[in-house]
Structure formats: structure tokens, C-alpha cells
C-alpha positions in Angstrom: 181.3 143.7 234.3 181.0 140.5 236.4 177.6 140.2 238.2 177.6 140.4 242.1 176.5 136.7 243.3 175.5 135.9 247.2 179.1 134.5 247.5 181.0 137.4 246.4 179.1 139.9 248.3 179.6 137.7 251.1 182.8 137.5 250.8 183.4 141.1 250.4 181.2 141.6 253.4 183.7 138.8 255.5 186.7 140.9 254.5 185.2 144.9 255.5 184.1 142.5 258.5 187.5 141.3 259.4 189.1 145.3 258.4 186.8 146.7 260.8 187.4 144.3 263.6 190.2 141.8 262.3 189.9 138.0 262.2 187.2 136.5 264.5 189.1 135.1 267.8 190.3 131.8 267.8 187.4 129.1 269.4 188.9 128.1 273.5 189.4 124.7 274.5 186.1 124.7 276.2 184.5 125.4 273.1 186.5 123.1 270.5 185.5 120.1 273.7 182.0 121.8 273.0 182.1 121.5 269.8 183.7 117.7 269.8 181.1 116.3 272.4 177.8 117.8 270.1 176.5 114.8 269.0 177.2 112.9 272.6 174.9 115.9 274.1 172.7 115.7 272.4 172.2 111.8 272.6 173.2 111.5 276.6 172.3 114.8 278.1 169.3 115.9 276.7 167.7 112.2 276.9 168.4 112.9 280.7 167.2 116.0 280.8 164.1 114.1 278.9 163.9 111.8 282.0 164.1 113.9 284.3 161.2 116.2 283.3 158.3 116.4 285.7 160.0 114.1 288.0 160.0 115.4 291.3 161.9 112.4 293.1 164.8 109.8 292.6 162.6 106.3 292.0 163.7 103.0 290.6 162.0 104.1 287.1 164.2 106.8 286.9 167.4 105.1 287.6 166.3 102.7 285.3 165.6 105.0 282.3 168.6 106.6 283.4 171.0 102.9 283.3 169.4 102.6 279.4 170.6 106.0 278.6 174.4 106.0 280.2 174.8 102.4 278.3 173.2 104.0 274.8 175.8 106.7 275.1 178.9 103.1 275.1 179.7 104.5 278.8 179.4 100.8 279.3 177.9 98.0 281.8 180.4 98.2 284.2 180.7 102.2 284.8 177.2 102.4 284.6 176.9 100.3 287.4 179.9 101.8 289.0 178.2 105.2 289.0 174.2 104.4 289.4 175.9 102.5 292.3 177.2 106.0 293.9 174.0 107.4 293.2 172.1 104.6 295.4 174.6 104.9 297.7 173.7 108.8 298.3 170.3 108.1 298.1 170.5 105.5 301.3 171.9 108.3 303.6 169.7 111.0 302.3 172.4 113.1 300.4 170.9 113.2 297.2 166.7 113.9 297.1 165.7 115.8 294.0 166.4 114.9 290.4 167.5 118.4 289.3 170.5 117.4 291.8 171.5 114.2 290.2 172.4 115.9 287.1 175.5 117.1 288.5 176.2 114.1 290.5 176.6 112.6 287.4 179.2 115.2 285.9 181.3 115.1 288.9 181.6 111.4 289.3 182.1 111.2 285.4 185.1 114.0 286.2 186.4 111.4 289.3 186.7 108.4 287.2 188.6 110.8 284.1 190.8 111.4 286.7 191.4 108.7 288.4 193.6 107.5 285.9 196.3 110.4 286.6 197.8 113.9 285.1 197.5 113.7 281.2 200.7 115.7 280.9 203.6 113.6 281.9 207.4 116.0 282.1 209.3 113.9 280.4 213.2 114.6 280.8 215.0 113.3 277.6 216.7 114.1 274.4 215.4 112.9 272.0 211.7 112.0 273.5 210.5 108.7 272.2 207.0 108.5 271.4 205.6 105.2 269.7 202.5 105.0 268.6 199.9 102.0 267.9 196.6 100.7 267.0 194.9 99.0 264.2 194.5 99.6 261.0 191.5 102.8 260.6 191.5 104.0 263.7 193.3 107.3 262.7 196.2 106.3 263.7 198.3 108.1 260.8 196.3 111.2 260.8 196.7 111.6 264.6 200.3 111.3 264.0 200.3 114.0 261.7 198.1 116.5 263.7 200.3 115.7 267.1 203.0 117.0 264.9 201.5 119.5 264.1 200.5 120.4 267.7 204.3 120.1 269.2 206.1 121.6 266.6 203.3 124.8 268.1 205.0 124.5 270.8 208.1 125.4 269.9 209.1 121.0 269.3 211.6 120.0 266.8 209.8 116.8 265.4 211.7 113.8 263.5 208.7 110.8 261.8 209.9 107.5 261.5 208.2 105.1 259.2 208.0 101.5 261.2 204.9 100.5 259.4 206.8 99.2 256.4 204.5 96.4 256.3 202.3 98.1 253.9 203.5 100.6 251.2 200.6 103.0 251.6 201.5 103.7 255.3 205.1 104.9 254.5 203.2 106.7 251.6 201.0 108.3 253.9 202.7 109.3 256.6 205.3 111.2 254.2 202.1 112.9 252.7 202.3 114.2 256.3 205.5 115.4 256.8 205.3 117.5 254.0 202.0 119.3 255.5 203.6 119.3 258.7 207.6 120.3 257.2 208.7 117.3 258.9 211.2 115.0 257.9 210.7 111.3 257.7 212.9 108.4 258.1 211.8 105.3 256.0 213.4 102.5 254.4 211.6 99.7 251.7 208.4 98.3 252.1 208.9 94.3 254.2 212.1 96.2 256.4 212.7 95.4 259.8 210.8 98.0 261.6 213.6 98.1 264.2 216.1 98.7 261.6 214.1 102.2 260.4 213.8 103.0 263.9 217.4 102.7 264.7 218.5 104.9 261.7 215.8 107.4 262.9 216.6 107.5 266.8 221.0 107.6 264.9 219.2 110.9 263.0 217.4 112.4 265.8 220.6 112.2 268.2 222.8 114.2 265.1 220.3 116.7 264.0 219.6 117.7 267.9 215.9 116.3 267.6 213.4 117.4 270.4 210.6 114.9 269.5 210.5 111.3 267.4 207.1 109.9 266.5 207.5 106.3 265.8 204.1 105.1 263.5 204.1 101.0 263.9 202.1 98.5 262.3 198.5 98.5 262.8 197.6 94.7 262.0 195.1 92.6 263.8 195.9 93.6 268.0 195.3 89.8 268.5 198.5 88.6 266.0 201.5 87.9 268.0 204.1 88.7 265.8 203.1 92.0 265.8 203.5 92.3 269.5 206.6 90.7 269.1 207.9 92.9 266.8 206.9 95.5 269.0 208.6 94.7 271.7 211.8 94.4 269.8 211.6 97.8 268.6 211.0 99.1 272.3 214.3 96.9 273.0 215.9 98.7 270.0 214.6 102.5 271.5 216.0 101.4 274.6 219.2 100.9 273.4 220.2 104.3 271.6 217.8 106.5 274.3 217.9 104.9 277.9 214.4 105.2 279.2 213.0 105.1 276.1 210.2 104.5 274.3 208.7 107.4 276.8 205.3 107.0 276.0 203.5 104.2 273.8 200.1 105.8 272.8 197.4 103.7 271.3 195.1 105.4 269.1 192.0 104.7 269.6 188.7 105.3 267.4 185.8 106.7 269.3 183.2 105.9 266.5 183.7 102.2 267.3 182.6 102.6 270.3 183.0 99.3 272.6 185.0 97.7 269.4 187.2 100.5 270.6 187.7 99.4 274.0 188.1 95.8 273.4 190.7 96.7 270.6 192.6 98.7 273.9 192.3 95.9 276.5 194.4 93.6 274.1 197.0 96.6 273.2 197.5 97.3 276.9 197.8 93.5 277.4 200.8 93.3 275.2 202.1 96.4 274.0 202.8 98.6 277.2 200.4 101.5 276.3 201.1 104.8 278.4 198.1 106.9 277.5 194.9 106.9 274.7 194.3 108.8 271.9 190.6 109.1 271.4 190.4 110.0 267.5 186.7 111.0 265.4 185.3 112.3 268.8 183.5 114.8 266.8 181.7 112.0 264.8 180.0 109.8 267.2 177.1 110.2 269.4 178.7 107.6 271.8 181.1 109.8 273.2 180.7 107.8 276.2 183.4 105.7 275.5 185.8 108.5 276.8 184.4 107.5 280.6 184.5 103.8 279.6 188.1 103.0 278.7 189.5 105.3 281.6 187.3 103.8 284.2 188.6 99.9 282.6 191.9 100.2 282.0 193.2 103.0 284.1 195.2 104.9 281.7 194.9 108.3 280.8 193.5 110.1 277.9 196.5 112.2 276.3 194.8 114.0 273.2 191.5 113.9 271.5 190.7 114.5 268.1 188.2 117.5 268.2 187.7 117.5 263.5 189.3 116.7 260.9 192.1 119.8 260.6 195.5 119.7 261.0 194.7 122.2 264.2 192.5 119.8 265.4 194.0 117.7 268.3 193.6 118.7 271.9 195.3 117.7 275.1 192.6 116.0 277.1 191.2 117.4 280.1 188.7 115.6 282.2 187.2 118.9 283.8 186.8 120.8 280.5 185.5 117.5 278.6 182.7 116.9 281.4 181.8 120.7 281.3 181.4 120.4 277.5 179.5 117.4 277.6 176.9 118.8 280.5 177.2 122.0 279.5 178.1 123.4 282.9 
């Protein structure tokens, strides 16, 4: 007779658990932001908190701790200054006294500038929808593909892939690793093909098999080559063609871990490739979460999805409210 091991009776115990009671519920949003946001918490908000302690007004020190810890957490010069600037402001006509109140000052401003940049979910009114996705090479930009799959065919989304990154073998490679997780069909063509080329067969597919949804993965060279751009733009000429008002969104993914790499990487991709909306991937892995607040408040777009881990489940549509919530814990 096999000998009972800590695993097994565990596991036994997981199972009369989940008999008893069935399977634990599934985490909310609030909690998956909670959970994505961890390591910014603990950098941002609890060095704040750290500040704050045994203060019992609003003095220069303070702001100036508090400037250090807003710029440690890549929320960046500018929107630092953009919000320490509201707070002085308040403080000049007496609105804001006590340091237990500038906490939330901070929150709600964060909140303003997240949605400033407008509504995250755009109705888009078109069959197929076009949806083209860029950035460079290791920013997820594959994965997040695969996940957003993932995450419309949930909601009831017939999805079509198309392979435009046939400048290297290992993305058409990886990106049909992909649709098989997902059960999603990819159009591809040989490594070195026009780009435009695969995307016209795809968009040709997507219009005869009654297609909902066709993610278009792109190159992801250097965002400073302008041949890429170029090519870019002819594939948006080439969407535009077969599906009027197409592409209907170009999302850029970017990689939260680089932190202000990150947002110069999106200032030359909005530049050039008429970006719609972010993608924020490997929140979960960076204590410089920050960067959410920073590329909103710089380039005025709105974040679309986050990547709260690394399952296939793992993508959420970004809201400003629930992400400052998570972050403040509030």
C-alpha cells in the first residue's frame, strides 16, 4: 500500500473540500487588479504611508519625500509635477490641511488623469473588426495576442489570427503555438512575405467564414526603423481596402517592467503608427506600476487591457477606478 505523503493528503483534503462546498469562487476584477498592482503597493503606497507617519501637517519635506517616491514608482517627472502641482494648489486656498487627507487626493487625481484619456471600451460597428497589434520585439506582444483571444472568444467572439510578422520564423511559429491553445485558426504564408499580402488572404478568409474578430500580429523590430512604419502603413492601406474603416483599433503593447523604456518605445509608435489604445503587459512583475499613470497622462491614449499573470485567463479590460482602488487599497 502506497504511503500517505503531505501532497496526497492534501490533495484528498482539496477534493472533500471542493465536494462539500464546490470549487472556490472565481477572484473579481478588483482582486485580479489587487493582485496585479502587489508589488507597486508595496513599493509606492506603503513608502507613503512611511512618510506620512507622525506627520501632522503638509510641509515642503513632505512633498519632497513624497516627489522621490511618485518618481521611484516610474509615474514620471512630468505627472509628478502635474499632481504635487494640484496638491500645492489646494494647499494655497486651504482645501487640503492634514496628511491623512492627501492620501486620497492622490488616488483621485491618479483616477482623473486614467481617465482623461477616454472610455476604454470603444463599440465598434463592423464585420469583420480589425484589430492590429504592435510593439517591439519582448514586450509580450505575442502572448497578449493569444490571451485577448482567449478573452473574446469568452465573450461569445469568433476570432480569425493572422501572421504579418513573417519577418522572423519563430513569430509565425509562435503565434500558431497559440491558436492551437486558443482553437484559433491562423492565416500565415513563408517567412520574408509581404505582410500585406497575409493580411489580405486573412481579411478574404474572415469575410467567407463570417469572422467576428481578426487579430493582425505585425513586426516588432526597432520602433525607430522606418521601413517598418512603412510597411505598416501599407498594411493599414491594405485593411482599408477589403473592410472600410478599418484597421479599427491599432493597440501597442507595451511592457510595464521597462518602465520609462516603455514609454519612450510608445511616444515613437504613436508618432508613426496610429496607435488607438495601450496594452500594459507583465503588470504583475514590476514594482513600477507607475507607469500605468505615466503613459496615459503623456500621450493621451487609453489603456485597453492589462496583463494581470501569466495565464491564458489573464488579461483584463482596464479600468482606471478599479486599478487606483487596487493600488490604494481603497
Amino acid at each position: 500500500m502506497e504511503k500517505a505523503t503531505p501532497e496526497t493528503v492534501g490533495g484528498v483534503f482539496q477534493i472533500m473540500i471542493q465536494t462539500l462546498f464546490g470549487p472556490p469562487p472565481e477572484p473579481t476584477i478588483y482582486e485580479r487588479f489587487q493582485k496585479a498592482v502587489a508589488k507597486t503597493r508595496d513599493e509606492l503606497v506603503e513608502r507613503i504611508d512611511d512618510i506620512f507617519q507622525g506627520k501632522k501637517e503638509i510641509d515642503e519635506e513632505l512633498l519632497e519625500e513624497l516627489e522621490m517616491a511618485l518618481i521611484s514608482a516610474d509615474i514620471g517627472v512630468r505627472t509628478t509635477d502635474e499632481i504635487l502641482s494640484a496638491v500645492r494648489d489646494q494647499l494655497s486656498r486651504n482645501q487640503l490641511k492634514d496628511p491623512s487627507e492627501l492620501k486620497a487626493h492622490l488616488a483621485k487625481h491618479m483616477a482623473t488623469i486614467l481617465e482623461r484619456a477616454g472610455d476604454s471600451s470603444p463599440v465598434i460597428d463592423a464585420h469583420p473588426q480589425v484589430i492590429m497589434v504592435v510593439g517591439v520585439n519582448g514586450t509580450g506582444k505575442t502572448t497578449t495576442i493569444g490571451k485577448l483571444t482567449h478573452y473574446l472568444k469568452s465573450q461569445g467572439k469568433s476570432v480569425l489570427l493572422c501572421a504579418a510578422d513573417t519577418f522572423r520564423a519563430a513569430a509565425i511559429e509562435q503565434l500558431e503555438v497559440w491558436g492551437e491553445r486558443t482553437g484559433t485558426a491562423v492565416i500565415r504564408q513563408q517567412t520574408g512575405s509581404d505582410p500585406s499580402a497575409v493580411l489580405f488572404d486573412a481579411l478574404q478568409a474572415a469575410k467567407a467564414r463570417d469572422i467576428d474578430v481578426v487579430i493582425v500580429d505585425t513586426a516588432g523590430r526597432l520602433h525607430n526603423k522606418s521601413g517598418l512604419m512603412a510597411e505598416l502603413e501599407k498594411m493599414k492601406r491594405t485593411s482599408e481596402r477589403l473592410v472600410p474603416g478599418s484597421p479599427h483599433e491599432v493597440l501597442l503593447v507595451v511592457d510595464a517592467v521597462t518602465g520609462q523604456n516603455g514609454l519612450e518605445q510608445a511616444r515613437q509608435f504613436t508618432k508613426t503608427a496610429g496607435v488607438t489604445g495601450l496594452v500594459l503587459s507583465k503588470l504583475d512583475g514590476t514594482a513600477k506600476g507607475g507607469i500605468v499613470v505615466a503613459i496615459v497622462s503623456e500621450l493621451k491614449l487609453p489603456i485597453r487591457y492589462i496583463g494581470v499573470g501569466e495565464q491564458l485567463e489573464d488579461l483584463e479590460k482596464f479600468d482606471p477606478e478599479t486599478f487606483v482602488r487596487a493600488l490604494f487599497e481603497v
